[in-house]
N, C-alpha and C positions, 0 to 999 in steps of 0.2 A: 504494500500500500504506500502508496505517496507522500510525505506528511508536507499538506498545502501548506501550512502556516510556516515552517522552517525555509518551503522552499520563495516563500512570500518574503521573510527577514532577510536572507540574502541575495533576492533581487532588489530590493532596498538599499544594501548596503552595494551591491553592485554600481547602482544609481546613484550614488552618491560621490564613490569612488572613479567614475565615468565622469562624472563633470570635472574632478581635478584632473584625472590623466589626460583629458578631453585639450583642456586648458595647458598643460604642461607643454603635450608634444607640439601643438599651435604655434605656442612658442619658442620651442626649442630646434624646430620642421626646416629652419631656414640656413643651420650649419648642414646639411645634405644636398649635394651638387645633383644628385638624381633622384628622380622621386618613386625610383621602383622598390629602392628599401627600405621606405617609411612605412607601411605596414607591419614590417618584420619589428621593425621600430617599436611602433605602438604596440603590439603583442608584448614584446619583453617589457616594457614602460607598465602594462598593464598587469603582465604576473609580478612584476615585482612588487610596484607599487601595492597590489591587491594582497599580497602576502605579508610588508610593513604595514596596511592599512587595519590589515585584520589582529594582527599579532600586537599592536600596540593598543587600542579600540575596540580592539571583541571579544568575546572567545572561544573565538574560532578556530579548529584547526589548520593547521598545513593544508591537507588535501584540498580543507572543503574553499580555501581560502586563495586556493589557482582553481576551483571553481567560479570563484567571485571576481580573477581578473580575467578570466574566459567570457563571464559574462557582460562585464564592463566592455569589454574589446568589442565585443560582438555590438552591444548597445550605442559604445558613447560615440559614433559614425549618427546614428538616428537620432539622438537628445542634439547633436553641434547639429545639424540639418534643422532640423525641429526650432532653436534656439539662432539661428544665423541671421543676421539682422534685428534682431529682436530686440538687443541687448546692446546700450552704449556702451563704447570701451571708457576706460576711466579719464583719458585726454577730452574725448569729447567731453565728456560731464563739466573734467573742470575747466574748458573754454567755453562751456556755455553760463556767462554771467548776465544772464537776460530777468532784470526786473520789470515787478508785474506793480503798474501803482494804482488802486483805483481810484474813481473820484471823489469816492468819500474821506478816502484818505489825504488827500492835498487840502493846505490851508492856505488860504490866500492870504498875503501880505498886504495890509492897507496901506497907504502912503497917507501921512498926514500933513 
């Protein structure tokens, strides 16, 4: 029998684990002159990290825990698709210095 609910907490921690490696290799993608071995990439980024992520954070074993960067691997391609454009990067944020005044908040200066 299956047990839904275990296989439910480690798709979660999958998930989670997928957004950082997601984010890591993104930026780490552009010391690689070809891009045929970034997937091989991401696989080892994802069991490793999935087995420090588990081991420090769960307690989870070994096995089940290159289960969870198998699963991230597989996912965190459909959460960045899913999430691409979505999401300002932190530069844009902090160049956008755009104040909102309304009218009620302005007070006229009277000249006397």
């Amino acid at each position: 029998m299956i047990k839904l609910s275990y296989l439910q907490e480690l798709l979660v921690t999958a998930i989670a684990l997928s957004t950082i490696t997601c984010a890591f290799v993104q930026k780490t993608k552009c010391y690689f002159k070809c891009s045929k071995h970034l997937p091989k990439y991401s696989l080892l980024i994802n069991l490793t990290l999935g087995v420090l992520f588990c081991i420090t954070f769960t307690d989870i074993t070994f096995p089940t825990s290159l289960w969870i960067g198998l699963f991230s691997f597989i996912g965190a391609d459909t959460i960045y698709k899913s999430l691409e454009g979505k999401l300002a990067s932190y530069t844009d944020i902090i160049n956008q210095k755009t104040i909102t005044i309304s009218k009620e908040n302005i007070i006229n200066e009277v000249n006397n």
